[in-house]
C-alpha positions as CSV (number, residue, x, y, z in Angstrom):
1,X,13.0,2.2,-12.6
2,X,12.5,3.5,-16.1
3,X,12.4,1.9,-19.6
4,X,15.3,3.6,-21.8
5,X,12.9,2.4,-25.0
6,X,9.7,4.8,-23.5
7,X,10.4,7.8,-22.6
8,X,7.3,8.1,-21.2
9,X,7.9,5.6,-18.8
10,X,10.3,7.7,-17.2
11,X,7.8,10.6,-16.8
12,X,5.8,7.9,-15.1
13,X,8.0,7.1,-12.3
14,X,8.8,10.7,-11.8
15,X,5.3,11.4,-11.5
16,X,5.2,8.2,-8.7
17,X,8.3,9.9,-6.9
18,X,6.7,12.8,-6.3
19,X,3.5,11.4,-4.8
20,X,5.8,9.5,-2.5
21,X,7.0,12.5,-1.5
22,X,3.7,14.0,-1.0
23,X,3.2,11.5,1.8
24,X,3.3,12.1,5.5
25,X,7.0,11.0,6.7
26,X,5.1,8.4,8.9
27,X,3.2,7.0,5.5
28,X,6.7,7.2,3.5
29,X,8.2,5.1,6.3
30,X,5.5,2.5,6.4
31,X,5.3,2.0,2.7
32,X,8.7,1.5,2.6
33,X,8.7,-1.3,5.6
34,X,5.4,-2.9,4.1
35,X,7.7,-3.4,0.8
36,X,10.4,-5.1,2.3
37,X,8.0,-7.3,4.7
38,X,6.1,-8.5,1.8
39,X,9.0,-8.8,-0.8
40,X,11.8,-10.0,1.4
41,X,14.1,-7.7,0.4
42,X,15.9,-7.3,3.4
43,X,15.6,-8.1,7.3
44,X,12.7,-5.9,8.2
45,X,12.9,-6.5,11.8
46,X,16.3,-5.5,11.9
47,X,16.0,-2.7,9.6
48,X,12.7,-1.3,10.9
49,X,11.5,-2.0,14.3
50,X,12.8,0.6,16.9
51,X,11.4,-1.3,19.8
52,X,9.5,-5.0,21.2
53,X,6.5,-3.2,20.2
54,X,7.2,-2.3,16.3
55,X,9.3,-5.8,15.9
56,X,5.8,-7.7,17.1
57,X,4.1,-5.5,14.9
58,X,6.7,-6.6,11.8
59,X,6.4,-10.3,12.7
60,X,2.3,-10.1,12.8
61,X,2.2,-8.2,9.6
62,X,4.5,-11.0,8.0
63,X,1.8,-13.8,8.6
64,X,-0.9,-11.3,7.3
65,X,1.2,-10.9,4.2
66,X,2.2,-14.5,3.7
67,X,-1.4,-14.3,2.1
68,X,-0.3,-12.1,-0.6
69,X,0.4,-14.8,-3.1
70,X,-3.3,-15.9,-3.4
71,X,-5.0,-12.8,-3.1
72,X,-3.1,-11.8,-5.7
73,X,-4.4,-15.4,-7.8
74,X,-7.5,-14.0,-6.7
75,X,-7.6,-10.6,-8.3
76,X,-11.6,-10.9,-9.9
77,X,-10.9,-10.4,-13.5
78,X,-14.3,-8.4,-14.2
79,X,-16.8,-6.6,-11.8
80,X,-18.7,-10.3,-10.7
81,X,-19.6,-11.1,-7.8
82,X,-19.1,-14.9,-7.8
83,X,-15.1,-14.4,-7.1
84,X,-15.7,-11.5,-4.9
85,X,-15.7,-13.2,-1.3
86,X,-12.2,-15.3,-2.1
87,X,-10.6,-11.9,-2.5
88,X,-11.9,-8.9,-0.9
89,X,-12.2,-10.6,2.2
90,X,-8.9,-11.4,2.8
91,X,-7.7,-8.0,1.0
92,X,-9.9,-5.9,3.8
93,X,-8.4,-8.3,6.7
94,X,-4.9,-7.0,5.2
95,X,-6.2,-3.5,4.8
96,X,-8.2,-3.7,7.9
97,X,-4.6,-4.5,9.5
98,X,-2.4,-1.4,7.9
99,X,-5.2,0.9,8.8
100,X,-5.2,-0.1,12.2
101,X,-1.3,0.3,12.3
102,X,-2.0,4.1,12.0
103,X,0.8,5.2,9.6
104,X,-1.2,4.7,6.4
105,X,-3.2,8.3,7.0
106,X,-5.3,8.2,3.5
107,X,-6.8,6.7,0.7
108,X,-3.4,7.7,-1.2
109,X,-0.7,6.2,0.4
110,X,-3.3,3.2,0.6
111,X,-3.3,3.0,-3.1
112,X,-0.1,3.7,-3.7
113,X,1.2,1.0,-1.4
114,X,-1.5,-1.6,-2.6
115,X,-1.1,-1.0,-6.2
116,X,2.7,-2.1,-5.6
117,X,1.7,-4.7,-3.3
118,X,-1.2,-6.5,-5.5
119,X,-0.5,-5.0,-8.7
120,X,-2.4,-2.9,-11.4
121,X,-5.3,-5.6,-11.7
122,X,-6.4,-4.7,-7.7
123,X,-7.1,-1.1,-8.5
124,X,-11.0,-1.2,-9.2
125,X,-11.1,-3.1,-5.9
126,X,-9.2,-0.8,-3.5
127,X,-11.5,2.0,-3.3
128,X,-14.0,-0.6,-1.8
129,X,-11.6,-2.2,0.4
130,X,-10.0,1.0,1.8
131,X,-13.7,1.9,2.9
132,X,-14.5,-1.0,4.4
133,X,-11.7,-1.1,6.3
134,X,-12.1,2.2,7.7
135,X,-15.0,2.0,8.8
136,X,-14.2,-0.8,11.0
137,X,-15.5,-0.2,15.1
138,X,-11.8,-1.0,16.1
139,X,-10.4,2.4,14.9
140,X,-11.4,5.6,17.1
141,X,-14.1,7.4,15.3
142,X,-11.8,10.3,14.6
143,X,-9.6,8.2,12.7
144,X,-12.0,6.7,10.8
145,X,-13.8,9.8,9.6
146,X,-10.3,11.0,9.1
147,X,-9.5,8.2,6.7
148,X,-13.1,8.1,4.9
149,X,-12.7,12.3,4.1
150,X,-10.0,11.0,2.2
151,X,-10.6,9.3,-0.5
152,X,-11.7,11.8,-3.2
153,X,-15.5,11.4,-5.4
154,X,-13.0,10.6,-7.9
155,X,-11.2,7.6,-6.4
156,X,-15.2,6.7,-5.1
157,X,-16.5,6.5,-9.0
158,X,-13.5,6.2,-11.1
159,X,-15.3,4.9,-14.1
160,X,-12.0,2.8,-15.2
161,X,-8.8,2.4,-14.1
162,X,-5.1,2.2,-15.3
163,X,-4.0,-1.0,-16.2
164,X,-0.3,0.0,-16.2
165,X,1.8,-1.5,-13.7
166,X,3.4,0.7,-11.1
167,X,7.1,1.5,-11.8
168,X,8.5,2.9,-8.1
169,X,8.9,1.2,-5.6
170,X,10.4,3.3,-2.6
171,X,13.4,1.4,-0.6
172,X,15.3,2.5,2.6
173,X,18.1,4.8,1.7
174,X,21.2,5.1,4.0
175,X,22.1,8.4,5.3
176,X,25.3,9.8,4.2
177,X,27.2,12.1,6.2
178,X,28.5,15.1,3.8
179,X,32.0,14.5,5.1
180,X,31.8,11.3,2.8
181,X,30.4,13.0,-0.1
Protein backbone atom coordinates (compact mmCIF):
# COMPACT_ATOMS: atom_id res chain seq x y z
CA UNK A 1 0.00 0.00 0.00
CA UNK A 2 1.49 3.34 0.63
CA UNK A 3 4.92 4.71 1.66
CA UNK A 4 4.52 6.65 5.16
CA UNK A 5 8.00 8.65 3.91
CA UNK A 6 6.03 9.95 0.41
CA UNK A 7 3.14 11.29 0.82
CA UNK A 8 2.66 11.28 -2.61
CA UNK A 9 2.73 7.73 -2.81
CA UNK A 10 -0.34 7.57 -1.06
CA UNK A 11 -2.17 9.83 -3.55
CA UNK A 12 -0.89 7.32 -6.00
CA UNK A 13 -2.60 4.31 -4.83
CA UNK A 14 -5.68 6.28 -4.26
CA UNK A 15 -5.66 7.43 -7.63
CA UNK A 16 -5.15 3.34 -8.65
CA UNK A 17 -8.23 2.47 -6.29
CA UNK A 18 -10.37 4.48 -8.04
CA UNK A 19 -9.66 3.23 -11.52
CA UNK A 20 -10.29 -0.13 -10.07
CA UNK A 21 -13.33 0.90 -9.32
CA UNK A 22 -14.01 2.43 -12.58
CA UNK A 23 -13.95 -1.09 -13.98
CA UNK A 24 -16.85 -3.25 -15.02
CA UNK A 25 -17.59 -5.69 -11.99
CA UNK A 26 -16.78 -8.50 -14.48
CA UNK A 27 -13.12 -6.75 -15.21
CA UNK A 28 -12.72 -6.07 -11.19
CA UNK A 29 -13.40 -9.75 -10.66
CA UNK A 30 -11.03 -11.02 -13.27
CA UNK A 31 -8.14 -8.75 -12.27
CA UNK A 32 -8.46 -9.83 -9.00
CA UNK A 33 -8.42 -13.84 -9.95
CA UNK A 34 -5.53 -13.17 -12.63
CA UNK A 35 -3.52 -11.84 -9.41
CA UNK A 36 -3.89 -14.58 -7.35
CA UNK A 37 -3.29 -17.23 -10.37
CA UNK A 38 -0.17 -15.58 -11.22
CA UNK A 39 1.13 -14.77 -7.71
CA UNK A 40 -0.12 -17.75 -5.78
CA UNK A 41 -1.64 -16.04 -3.22
CA UNK A 42 -4.22 -18.21 -2.53
CA UNK A 43 -6.15 -21.34 -4.05
CA UNK A 44 -7.72 -19.72 -7.10
CA UNK A 45 -9.69 -22.68 -8.11
CA UNK A 46 -11.17 -22.86 -4.89
CA UNK A 47 -11.69 -19.31 -4.41
CA UNK A 48 -12.79 -18.39 -7.89
CA UNK A 49 -14.22 -20.94 -10.17
CA UNK A 50 -18.14 -21.18 -9.83
CA UNK A 51 -18.36 -24.23 -12.05
CA UNK A 52 -16.09 -27.24 -14.34
CA UNK A 53 -16.07 -24.62 -16.82
CA UNK A 54 -14.42 -21.50 -14.94
CA UNK A 55 -12.07 -24.17 -12.83
CA UNK A 56 -10.74 -25.46 -16.50
CA UNK A 57 -10.43 -22.04 -17.44
CA UNK A 58 -8.22 -21.31 -13.89
CA UNK A 59 -6.05 -24.39 -14.46
CA UNK A 60 -5.37 -23.35 -18.44
CA UNK A 61 -4.61 -19.79 -17.43
CA UNK A 62 -2.04 -21.24 -14.81
CA UNK A 63 0.20 -22.95 -17.58
CA UNK A 64 -0.21 -19.68 -19.63
CA UNK A 65 1.11 -17.76 -16.60
CA UNK A 66 3.76 -20.14 -15.61
CA UNK A 67 5.50 -18.09 -18.45
CA UNK A 68 5.46 -14.97 -16.52
CA UNK A 69 8.90 -15.28 -15.03
CA UNK A 70 10.75 -15.00 -18.40
CA UNK A 71 8.69 -12.65 -20.14
CA UNK A 72 9.25 -10.64 -17.48
CA UNK A 73 13.43 -11.35 -18.04
CA UNK A 74 12.48 -10.43 -21.38
CA UNK A 75 11.04 -6.99 -20.91
CA UNK A 76 13.24 -5.10 -24.19
CA UNK A 77 15.07 -2.47 -22.36
CA UNK A 78 14.77 0.18 -25.34
CA UNK A 79 12.51 0.37 -28.44
CA UNK A 80 14.84 -2.47 -30.61
CA UNK A 81 13.78 -4.76 -32.44
CA UNK A 82 16.42 -7.56 -31.92
CA UNK A 83 14.65 -8.66 -28.44
CA UNK A 84 11.33 -8.01 -29.63
CA UNK A 85 10.16 -11.62 -30.80
CA UNK A 86 11.41 -13.42 -27.32
CA UNK A 87 8.83 -11.06 -25.59
CA UNK A 88 5.92 -9.81 -27.34
CA UNK A 89 5.18 -13.07 -28.66
CA UNK A 90 4.67 -14.79 -25.76
CA UNK A 91 3.09 -11.47 -24.06
CA UNK A 92 0.25 -11.45 -27.01
CA UNK A 93 -0.27 -15.41 -26.49
CA UNK A 94 -0.99 -14.37 -22.74
CA UNK A 95 -3.01 -11.28 -23.85
CA UNK A 96 -4.46 -13.09 -26.73
CA UNK A 97 -5.71 -15.64 -23.86
CA UNK A 98 -7.33 -12.88 -21.20
CA UNK A 99 -8.94 -11.25 -24.18
CA UNK A 100 -10.55 -14.24 -25.29
CA UNK A 101 -11.73 -14.97 -21.65
CA UNK A 102 -14.12 -12.00 -22.22
CA UNK A 103 -13.96 -10.23 -18.81
CA UNK A 104 -11.03 -7.93 -19.61
CA UNK A 105 -13.59 -5.34 -21.64
CA UNK A 106 -10.79 -2.57 -22.51
CA UNK A 107 -7.54 -1.37 -23.02
CA UNK A 108 -7.81 -0.11 -19.23
CA UNK A 109 -8.33 -2.94 -17.25
CA UNK A 110 -5.72 -4.46 -19.75
CA UNK A 111 -3.17 -2.14 -18.55
CA UNK A 112 -4.00 -1.94 -15.33
CA UNK A 113 -3.85 -5.68 -14.78
CA UNK A 114 -0.61 -6.06 -17.00
CA UNK A 115 1.24 -3.26 -15.47
CA UNK A 116 0.84 -5.39 -12.09
CA UNK A 117 1.48 -8.50 -13.72
CA UNK A 118 4.79 -7.59 -15.76
CA UNK A 119 5.68 -4.50 -14.05
CA UNK A 120 6.34 -0.76 -15.03
CA UNK A 121 9.07 -1.74 -17.61
CA UNK A 122 6.14 -3.58 -19.99
CA UNK A 123 4.19 -0.33 -20.36
CA UNK A 124 5.64 1.01 -23.85
CA UNK A 125 4.78 -2.58 -25.04
CA UNK A 126 1.18 -3.02 -23.95
CA UNK A 127 -0.49 -0.73 -26.17
CA UNK A 128 1.03 -2.98 -29.05
CA UNK A 129 0.18 -6.13 -27.55
CA UNK A 130 -3.47 -5.26 -26.46
CA UNK A 131 -3.98 -4.51 -30.30
CA UNK A 132 -2.66 -7.37 -31.60
CA UNK A 133 -4.44 -9.38 -29.55
CA UNK A 134 -7.64 -7.98 -30.37
CA UNK A 135 -7.63 -8.14 -33.42
CA UNK A 136 -7.26 -11.80 -33.42
CA UNK A 137 -10.04 -13.82 -36.01
CA UNK A 138 -10.90 -15.97 -32.82
CA UNK A 139 -12.85 -13.12 -31.10
CA UNK A 140 -16.41 -12.19 -32.72
CA UNK A 141 -15.94 -9.11 -34.72
CA UNK A 142 -18.13 -7.14 -32.34
CA UNK A 143 -15.88 -7.79 -29.61
CA UNK A 144 -12.92 -6.96 -31.28
CA UNK A 145 -14.01 -3.56 -32.60
CA UNK A 146 -15.34 -3.25 -29.10
CA UNK A 147 -11.97 -3.73 -27.51
CA UNK A 148 -9.85 -1.74 -30.39
CA UNK A 149 -12.48 1.63 -29.76
CA UNK A 150 -10.87 1.34 -26.56
CA UNK A 151 -7.78 2.18 -26.31
CA UNK A 152 -7.56 6.01 -26.42
CA UNK A 153 -4.99 8.17 -29.24
CA UNK A 154 -3.35 8.74 -26.14
CA UNK A 155 -2.50 5.17 -24.91
CA UNK A 156 -1.87 4.56 -29.08
CA UNK A 157 1.10 7.45 -29.06
CA UNK A 158 2.04 8.00 -25.54
CA UNK A 159 5.41 9.54 -26.31
CA UNK A 160 6.88 8.02 -22.85
CA UNK A 161 5.73 6.28 -20.17
CA UNK A 162 5.85 6.11 -16.26
CA UNK A 163 8.50 4.19 -14.90
CA UNK A 164 6.91 4.01 -11.46
CA UNK A 165 5.92 0.77 -10.28
CA UNK A 166 2.23 0.18 -9.59
CA UNK A 167 1.33 0.29 -5.88
CA UNK A 168 -2.47 -1.53 -5.77
CA UNK A 169 -2.95 -4.53 -6.15
CA UNK A 170 -6.78 -5.53 -5.69
CA UNK A 171 -7.34 -8.88 -3.58
CA UNK A 172 -10.67 -10.73 -2.82
CA UNK A 173 -12.38 -9.22 0.17
CA UNK A 174 -14.80 -11.26 2.34
CA UNK A 175 -18.20 -10.09 2.75
CA UNK A 176 -19.28 -9.12 6.15
CA UNK A 177 -22.63 -9.30 7.31
CA UNK A 178 -23.53 -6.00 9.35
CA UNK A 179 -24.72 -8.12 12.23
CA UNK A 180 -20.85 -8.67 12.75
CA UNK A 181 -19.85 -5.18 12.42
Amino acid sequence: MANASNPGEGVVTLAELREFASFSAGAQRYIRRSLDVAYFRTDAIQLWSRDKREAASIIAQSRLYAALPDIRTTIPDDCGLEGLPAFLGPLSALAAFDLGQERIDGFGPFRFLYERLLGAGARPWLPSAFCGAAALPDLHPCRRRMLLQSISEAAATAPGWSAREPSFFPEWVEKVSAATE
